[in-house]
PDB file of N, H, CA, C and O in Angstrom:
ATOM      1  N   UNK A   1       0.806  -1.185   0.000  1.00  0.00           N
ATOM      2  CA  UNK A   1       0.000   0.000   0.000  1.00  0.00           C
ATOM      3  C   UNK A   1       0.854   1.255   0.000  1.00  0.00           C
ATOM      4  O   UNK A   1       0.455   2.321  -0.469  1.00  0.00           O
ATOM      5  N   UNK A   2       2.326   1.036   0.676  1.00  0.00           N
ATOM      6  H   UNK A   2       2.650   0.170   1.057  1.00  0.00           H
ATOM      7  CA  UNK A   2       2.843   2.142   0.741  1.00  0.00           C
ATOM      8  C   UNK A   2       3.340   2.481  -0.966  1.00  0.00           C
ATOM      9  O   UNK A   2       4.241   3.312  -1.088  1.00  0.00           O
ATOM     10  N   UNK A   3       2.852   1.948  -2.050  1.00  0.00           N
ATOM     11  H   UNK A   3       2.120   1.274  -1.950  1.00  0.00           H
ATOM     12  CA  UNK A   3       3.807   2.135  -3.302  1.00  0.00           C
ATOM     13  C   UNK A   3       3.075   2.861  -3.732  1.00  0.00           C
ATOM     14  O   UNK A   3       3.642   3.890  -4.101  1.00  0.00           O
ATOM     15  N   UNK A   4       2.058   2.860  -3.883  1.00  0.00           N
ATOM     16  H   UNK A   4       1.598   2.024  -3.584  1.00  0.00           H
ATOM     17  CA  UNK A   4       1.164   4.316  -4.432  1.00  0.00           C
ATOM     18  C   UNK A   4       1.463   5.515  -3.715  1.00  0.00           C
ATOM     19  O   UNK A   4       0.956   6.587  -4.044  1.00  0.00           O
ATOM     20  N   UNK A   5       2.395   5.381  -2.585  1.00  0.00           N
ATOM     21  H   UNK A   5       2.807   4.510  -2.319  1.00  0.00           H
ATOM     22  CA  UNK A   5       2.412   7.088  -2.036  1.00  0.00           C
ATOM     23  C   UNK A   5       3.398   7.511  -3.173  1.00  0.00           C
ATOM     24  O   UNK A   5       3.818   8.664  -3.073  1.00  0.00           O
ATOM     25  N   UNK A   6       3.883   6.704  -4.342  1.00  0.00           N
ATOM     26  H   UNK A   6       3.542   5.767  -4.423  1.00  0.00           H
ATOM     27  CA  UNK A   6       5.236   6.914  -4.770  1.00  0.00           C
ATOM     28  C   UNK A   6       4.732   7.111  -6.468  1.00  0.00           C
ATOM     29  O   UNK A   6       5.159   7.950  -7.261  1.00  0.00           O
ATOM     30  N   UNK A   7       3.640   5.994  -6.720  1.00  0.00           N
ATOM     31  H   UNK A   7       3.293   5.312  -6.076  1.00  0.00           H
ATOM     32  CA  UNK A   7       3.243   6.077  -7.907  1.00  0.00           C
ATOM     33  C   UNK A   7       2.304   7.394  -8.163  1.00  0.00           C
ATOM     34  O   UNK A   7       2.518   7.892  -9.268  1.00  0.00           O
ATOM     35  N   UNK A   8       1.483   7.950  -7.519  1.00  0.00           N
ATOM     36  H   UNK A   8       1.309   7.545  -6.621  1.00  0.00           H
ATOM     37  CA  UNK A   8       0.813   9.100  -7.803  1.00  0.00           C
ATOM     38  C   UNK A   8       1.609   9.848  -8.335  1.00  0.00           C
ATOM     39  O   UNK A   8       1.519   9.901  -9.561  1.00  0.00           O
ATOM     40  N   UNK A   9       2.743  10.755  -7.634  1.00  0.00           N
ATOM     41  H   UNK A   9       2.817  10.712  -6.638  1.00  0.00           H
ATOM     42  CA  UNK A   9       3.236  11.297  -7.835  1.00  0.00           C
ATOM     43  C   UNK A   9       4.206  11.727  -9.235  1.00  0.00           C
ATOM     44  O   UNK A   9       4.537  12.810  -9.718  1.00  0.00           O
ATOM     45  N   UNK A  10       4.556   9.811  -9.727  1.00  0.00           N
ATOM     46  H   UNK A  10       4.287   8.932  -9.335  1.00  0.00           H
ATOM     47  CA  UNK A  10       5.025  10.055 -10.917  1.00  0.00           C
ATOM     48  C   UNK A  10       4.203  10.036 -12.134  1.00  0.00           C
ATOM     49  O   UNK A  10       4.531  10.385 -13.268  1.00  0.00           O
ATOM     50  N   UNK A  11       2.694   9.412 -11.570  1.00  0.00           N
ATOM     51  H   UNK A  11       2.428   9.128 -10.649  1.00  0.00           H
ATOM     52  CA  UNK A  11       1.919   9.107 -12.627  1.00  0.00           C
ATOM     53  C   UNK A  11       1.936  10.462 -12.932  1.00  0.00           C
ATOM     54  O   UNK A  11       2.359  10.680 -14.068  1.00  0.00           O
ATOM     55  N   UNK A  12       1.547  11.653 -12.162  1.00  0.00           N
ATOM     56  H   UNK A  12       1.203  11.477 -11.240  1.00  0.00           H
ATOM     57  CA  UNK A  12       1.341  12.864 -12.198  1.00  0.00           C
ATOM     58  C   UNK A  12       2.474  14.072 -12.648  1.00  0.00           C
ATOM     59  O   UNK A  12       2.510  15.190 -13.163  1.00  0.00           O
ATOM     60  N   UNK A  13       3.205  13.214 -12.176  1.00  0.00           N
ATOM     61  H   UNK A  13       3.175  12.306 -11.757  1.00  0.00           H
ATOM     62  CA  UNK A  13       4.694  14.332 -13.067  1.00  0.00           C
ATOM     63  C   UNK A  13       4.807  13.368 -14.613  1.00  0.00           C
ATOM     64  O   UNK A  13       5.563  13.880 -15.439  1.00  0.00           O
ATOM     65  N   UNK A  14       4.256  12.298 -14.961  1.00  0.00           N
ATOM     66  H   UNK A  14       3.642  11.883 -14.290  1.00  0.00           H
ATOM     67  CA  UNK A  14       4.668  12.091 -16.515  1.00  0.00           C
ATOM     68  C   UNK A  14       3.794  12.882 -16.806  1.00  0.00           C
ATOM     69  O   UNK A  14       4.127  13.881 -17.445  1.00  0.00           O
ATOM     70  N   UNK A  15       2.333  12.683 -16.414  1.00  0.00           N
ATOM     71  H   UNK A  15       2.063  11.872 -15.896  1.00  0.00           H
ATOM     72  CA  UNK A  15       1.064  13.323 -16.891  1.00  0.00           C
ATOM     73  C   UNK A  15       1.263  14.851 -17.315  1.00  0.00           C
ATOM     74  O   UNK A  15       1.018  15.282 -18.442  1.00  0.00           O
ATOM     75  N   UNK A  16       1.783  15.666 -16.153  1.00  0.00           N
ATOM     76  H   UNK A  16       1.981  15.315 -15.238  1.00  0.00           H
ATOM     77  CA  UNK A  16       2.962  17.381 -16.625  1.00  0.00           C
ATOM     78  C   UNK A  16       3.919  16.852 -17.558  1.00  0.00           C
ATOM     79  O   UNK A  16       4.595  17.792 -17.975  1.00  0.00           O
ATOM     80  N   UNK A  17       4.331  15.585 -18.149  1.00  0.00           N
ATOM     81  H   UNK A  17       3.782  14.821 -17.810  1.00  0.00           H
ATOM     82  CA  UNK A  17       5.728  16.218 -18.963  1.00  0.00           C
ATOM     83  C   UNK A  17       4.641  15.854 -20.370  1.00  0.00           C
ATOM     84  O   UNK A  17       4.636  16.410 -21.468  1.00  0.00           O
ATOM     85  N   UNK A  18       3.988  15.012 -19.998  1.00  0.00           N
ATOM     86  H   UNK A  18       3.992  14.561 -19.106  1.00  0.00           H
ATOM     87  CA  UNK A  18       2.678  14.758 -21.796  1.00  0.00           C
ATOM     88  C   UNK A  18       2.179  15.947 -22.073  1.00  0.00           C
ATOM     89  O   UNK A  18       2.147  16.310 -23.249  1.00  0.00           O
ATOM     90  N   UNK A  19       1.738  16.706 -21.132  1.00  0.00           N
ATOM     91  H   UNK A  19       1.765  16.410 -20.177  1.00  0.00           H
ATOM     92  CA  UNK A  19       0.902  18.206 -21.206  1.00  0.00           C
ATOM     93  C   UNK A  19       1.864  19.122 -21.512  1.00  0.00           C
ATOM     94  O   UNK A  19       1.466  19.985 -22.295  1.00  0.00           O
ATOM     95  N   UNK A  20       3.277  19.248 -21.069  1.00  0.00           N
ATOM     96  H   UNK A  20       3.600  18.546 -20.433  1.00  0.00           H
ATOM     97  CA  UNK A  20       3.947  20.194 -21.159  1.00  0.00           C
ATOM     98  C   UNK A  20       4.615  20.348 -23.132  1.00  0.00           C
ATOM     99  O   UNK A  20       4.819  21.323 -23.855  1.00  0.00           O
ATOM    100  N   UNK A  21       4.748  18.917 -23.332  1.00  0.00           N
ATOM    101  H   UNK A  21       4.582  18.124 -22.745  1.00  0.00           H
ATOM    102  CA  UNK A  21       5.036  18.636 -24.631  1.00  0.00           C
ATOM    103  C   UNK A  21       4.168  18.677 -25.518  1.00  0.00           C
ATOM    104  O   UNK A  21       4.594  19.139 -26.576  1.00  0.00           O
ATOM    105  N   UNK A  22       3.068  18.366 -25.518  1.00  0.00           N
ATOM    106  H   UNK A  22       2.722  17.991 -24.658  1.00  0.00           H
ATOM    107  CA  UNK A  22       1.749  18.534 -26.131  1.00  0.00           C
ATOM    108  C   UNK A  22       1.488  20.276 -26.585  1.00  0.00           C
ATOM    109  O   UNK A  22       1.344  20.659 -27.746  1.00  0.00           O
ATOM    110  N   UNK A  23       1.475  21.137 -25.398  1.00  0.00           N
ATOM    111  H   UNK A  23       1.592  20.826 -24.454  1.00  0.00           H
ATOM    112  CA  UNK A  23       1.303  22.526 -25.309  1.00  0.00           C
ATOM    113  C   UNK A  23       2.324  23.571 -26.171  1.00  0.00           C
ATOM    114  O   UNK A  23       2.170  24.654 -26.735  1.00  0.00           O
ATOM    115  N   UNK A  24       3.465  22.624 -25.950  1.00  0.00           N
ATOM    116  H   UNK A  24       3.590  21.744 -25.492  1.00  0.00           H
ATOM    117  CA  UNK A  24       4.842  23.047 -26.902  1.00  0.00           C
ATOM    118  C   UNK A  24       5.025  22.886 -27.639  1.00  0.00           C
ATOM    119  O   UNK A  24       5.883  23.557 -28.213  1.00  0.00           O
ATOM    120  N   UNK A  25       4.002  21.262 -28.619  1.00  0.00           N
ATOM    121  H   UNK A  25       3.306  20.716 -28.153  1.00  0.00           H
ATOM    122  CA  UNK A  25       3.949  21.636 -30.069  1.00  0.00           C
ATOM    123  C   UNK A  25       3.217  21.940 -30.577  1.00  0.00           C
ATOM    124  O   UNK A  25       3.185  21.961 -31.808  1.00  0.00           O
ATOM    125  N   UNK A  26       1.920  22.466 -29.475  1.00  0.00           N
ATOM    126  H   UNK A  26       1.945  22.449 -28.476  1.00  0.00           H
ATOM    127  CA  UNK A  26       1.065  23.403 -30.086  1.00  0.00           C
ATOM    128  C   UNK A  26       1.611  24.574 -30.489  1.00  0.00           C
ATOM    129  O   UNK A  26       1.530  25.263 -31.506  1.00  0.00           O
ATOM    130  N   UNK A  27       2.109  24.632 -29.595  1.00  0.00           N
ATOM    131  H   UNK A  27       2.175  24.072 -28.769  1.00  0.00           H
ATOM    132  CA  UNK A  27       2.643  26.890 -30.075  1.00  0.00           C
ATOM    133  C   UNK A  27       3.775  26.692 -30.778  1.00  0.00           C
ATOM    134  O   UNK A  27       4.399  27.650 -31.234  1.00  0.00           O
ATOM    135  N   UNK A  28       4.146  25.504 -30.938  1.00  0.00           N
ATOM    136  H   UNK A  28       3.639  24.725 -30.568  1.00  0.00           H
ATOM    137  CA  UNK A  28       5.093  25.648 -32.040  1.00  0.00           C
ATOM    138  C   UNK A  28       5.324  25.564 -33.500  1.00  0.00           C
ATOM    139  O   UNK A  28       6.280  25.699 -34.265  1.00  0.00           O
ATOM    140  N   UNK A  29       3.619  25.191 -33.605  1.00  0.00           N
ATOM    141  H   UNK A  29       2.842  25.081 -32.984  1.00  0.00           H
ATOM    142  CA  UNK A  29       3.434  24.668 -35.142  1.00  0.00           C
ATOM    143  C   UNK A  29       2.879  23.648 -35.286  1.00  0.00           C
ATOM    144  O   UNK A  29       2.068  23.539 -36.205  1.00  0.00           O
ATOM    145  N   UNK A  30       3.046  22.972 -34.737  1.00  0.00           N
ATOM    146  H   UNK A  30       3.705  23.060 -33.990  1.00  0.00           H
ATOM    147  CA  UNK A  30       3.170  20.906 -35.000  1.00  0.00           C
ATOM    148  C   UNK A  30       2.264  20.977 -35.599  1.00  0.00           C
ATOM    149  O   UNK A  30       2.384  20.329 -36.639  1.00  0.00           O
ATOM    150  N   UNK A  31       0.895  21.684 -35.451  1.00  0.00           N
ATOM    151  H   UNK A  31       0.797  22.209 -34.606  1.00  0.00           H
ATOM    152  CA  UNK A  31      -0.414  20.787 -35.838  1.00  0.00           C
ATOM    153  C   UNK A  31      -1.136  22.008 -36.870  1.00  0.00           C
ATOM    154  O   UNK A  31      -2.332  21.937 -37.151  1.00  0.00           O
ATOM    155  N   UNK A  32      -0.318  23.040 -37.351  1.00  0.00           N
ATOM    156  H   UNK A  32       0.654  23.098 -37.123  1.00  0.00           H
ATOM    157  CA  UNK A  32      -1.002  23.644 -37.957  1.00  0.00           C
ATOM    158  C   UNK A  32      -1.806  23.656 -39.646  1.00  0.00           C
ATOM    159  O   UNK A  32      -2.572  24.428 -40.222  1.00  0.00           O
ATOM    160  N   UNK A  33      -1.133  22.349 -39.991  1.00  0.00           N
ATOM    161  H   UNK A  33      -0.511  21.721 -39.523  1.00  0.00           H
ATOM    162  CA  UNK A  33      -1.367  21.763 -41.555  1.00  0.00           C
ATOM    163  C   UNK A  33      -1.547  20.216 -41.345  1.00  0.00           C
ATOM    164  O   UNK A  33      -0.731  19.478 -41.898  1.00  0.00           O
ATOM    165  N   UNK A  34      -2.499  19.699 -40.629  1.00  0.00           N
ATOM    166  H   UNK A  34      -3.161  20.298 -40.180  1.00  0.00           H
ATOM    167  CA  UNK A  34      -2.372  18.108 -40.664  1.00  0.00           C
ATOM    168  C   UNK A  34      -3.098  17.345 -41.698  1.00  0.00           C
ATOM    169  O   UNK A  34      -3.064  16.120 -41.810  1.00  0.00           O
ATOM    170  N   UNK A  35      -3.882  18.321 -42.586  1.00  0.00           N
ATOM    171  H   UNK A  35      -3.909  19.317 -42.495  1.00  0.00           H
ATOM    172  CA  UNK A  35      -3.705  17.403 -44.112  1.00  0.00           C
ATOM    173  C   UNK A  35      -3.115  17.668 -45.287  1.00  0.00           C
ATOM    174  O   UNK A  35      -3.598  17.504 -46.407  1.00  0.00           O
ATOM    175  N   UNK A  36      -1.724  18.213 -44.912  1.00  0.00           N
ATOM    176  H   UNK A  36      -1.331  18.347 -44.002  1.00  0.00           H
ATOM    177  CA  UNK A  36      -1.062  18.716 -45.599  1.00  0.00           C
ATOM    178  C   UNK A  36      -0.272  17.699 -46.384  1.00  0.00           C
ATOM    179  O   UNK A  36      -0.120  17.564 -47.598  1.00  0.00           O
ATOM    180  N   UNK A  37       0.244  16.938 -45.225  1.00  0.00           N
ATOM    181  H   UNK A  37       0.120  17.048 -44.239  1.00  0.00           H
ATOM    182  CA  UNK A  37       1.085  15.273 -45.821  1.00  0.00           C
ATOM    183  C   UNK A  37       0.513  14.243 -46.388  1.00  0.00           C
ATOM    184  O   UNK A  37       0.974  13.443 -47.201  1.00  0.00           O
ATOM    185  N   UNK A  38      -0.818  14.335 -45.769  1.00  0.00           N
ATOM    186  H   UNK A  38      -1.193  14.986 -45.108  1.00  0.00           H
ATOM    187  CA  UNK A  38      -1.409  13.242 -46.460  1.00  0.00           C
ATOM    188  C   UNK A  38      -2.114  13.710 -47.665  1.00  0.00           C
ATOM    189  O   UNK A  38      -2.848  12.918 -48.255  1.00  0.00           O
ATOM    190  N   UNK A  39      -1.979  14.819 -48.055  1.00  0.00           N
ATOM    191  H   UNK A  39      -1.382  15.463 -47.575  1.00  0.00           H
ATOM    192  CA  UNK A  39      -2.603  15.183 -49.193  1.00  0.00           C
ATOM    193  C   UNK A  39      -1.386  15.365 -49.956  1.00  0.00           C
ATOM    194  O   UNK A  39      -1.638  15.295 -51.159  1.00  0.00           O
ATOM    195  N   UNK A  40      -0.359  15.539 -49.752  1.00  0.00           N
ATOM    196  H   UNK A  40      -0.154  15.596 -48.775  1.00  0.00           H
ATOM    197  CA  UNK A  40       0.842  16.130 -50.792  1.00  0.00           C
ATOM    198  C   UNK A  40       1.691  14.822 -51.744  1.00  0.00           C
ATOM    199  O   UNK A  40       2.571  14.850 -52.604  1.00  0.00           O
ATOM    200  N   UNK A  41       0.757  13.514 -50.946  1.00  0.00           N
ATOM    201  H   UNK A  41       0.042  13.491 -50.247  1.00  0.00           H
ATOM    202  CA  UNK A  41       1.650  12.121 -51.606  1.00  0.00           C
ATOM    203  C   UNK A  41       0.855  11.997 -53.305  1.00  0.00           C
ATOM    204  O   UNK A  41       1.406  11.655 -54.352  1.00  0.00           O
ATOM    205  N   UNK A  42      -0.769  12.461 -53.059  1.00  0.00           N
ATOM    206  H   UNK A  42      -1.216  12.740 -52.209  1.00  0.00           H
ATOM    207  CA  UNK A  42      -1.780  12.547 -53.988  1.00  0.00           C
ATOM    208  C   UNK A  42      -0.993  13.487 -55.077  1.00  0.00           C
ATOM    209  O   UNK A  42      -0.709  12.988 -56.166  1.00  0.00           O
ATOM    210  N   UNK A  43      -0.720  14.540 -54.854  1.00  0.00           N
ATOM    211  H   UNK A  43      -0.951  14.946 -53.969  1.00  0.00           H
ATOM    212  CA  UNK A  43      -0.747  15.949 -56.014  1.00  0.00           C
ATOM    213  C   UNK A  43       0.724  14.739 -56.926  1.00  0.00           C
ATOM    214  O   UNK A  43       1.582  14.039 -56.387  1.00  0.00           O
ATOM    215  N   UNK A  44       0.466  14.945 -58.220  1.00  0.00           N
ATOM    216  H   UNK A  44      -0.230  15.514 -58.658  1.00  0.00           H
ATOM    217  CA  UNK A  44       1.428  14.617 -59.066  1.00  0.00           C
ATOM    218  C   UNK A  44       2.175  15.781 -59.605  1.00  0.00           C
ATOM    219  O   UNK A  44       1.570  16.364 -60.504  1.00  0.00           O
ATOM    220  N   UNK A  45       3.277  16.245 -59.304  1.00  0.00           N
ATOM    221  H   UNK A  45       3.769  15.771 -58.573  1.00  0.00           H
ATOM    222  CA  UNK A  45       3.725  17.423 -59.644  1.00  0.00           C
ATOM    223  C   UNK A  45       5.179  16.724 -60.056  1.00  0.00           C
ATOM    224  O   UNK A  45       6.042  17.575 -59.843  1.00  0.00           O
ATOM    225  N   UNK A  46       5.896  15.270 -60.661  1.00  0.00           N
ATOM    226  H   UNK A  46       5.194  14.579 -60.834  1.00  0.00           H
ATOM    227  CA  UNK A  46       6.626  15.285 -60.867  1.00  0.00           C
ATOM    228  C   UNK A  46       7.138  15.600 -62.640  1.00  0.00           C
ATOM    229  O   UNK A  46       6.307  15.670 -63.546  1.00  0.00           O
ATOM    230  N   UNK A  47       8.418  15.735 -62.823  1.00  0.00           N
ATOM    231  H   UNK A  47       9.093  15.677 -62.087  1.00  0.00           H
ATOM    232  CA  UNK A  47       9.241  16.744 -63.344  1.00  0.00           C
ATOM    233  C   UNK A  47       9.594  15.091 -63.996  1.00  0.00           C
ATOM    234  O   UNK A  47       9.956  14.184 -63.245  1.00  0.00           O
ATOM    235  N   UNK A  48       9.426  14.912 -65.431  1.00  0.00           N
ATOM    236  H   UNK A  48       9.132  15.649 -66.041  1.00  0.00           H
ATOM    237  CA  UNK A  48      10.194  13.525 -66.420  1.00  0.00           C
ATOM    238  C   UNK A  48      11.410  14.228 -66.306  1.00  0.00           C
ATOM    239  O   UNK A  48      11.694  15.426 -66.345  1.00  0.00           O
ATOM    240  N   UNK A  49      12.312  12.785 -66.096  1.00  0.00           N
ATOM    241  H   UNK A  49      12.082  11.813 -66.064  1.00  0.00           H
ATOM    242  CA  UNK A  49      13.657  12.974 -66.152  1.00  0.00           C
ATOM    243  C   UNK A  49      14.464  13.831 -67.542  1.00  0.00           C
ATOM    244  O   UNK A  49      15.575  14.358 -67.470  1.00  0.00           O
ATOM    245  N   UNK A  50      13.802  13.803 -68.459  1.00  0.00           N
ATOM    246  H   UNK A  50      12.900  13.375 -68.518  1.00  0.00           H
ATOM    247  CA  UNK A  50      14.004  14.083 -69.304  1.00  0.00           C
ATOM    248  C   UNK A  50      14.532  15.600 -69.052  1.00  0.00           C
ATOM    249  O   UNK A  50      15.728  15.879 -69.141  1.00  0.00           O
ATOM    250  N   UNK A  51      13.589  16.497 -68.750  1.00  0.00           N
ATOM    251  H   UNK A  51      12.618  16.270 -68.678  1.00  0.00           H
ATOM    252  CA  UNK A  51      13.306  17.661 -68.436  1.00  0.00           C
ATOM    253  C   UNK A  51      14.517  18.115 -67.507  1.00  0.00           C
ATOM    254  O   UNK A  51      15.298  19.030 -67.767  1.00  0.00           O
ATOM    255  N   UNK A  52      14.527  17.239 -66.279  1.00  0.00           N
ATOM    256  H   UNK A  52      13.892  16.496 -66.067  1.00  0.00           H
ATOM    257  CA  UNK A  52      15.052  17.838 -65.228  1.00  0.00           C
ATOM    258  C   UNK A  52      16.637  17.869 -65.884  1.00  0.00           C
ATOM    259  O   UNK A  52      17.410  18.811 -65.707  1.00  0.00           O
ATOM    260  N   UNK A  53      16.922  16.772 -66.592  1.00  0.00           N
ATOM    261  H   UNK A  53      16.294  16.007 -66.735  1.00  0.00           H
ATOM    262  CA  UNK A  53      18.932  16.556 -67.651  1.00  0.00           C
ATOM    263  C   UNK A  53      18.607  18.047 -68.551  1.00  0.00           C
ATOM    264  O   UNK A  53      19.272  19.057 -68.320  1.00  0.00           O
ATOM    265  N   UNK A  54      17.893  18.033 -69.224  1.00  0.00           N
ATOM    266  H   UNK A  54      17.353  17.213 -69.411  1.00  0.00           H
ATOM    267  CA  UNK A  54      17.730  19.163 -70.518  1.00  0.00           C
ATOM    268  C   UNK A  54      17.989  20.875 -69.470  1.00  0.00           C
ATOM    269  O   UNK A  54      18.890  21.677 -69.716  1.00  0.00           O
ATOM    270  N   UNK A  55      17.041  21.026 -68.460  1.00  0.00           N
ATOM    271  H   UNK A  55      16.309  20.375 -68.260  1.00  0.00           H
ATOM    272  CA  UNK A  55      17.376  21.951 -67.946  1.00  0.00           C
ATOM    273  C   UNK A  55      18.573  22.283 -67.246  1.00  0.00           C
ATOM    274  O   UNK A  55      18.521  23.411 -66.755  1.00  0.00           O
ATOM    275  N   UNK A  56      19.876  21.523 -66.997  1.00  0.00           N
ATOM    276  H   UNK A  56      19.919  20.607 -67.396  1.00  0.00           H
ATOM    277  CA  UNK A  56      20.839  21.519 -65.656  1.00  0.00           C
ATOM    278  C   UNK A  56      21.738  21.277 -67.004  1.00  0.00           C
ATOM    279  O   UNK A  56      22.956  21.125 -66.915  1.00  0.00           O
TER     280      UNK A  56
END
């Protein structure tokens, strides 16, 4: 019984480091385009090799 005086505490300090990281890639960007990747595999915008030798 005495191990939960020990586990709260860390359950609760990981629980602050998930929130603290979470909050930090909010304001940092992380999540400001999230169908950005999964939409950018779709767009066909490639360049025939051909093109890319002829220009360089």
């Amino acid at each position: 019984m005495t191990v939960i005086i020990y586990l709260i505490p860390v359950a609760l300090g990981l629980g602050g480091l998930g929130l603290a990281g979470f909050l930090w890639a909010a304001s940092s960007g992380q999540f400001d385009d999230p169908d950005g990747a999964a939409n950018r595999i779709l767009i066909d915008e490639d360049v025939p090799l051909v093109d890319k030798i002829t220009k360089t």
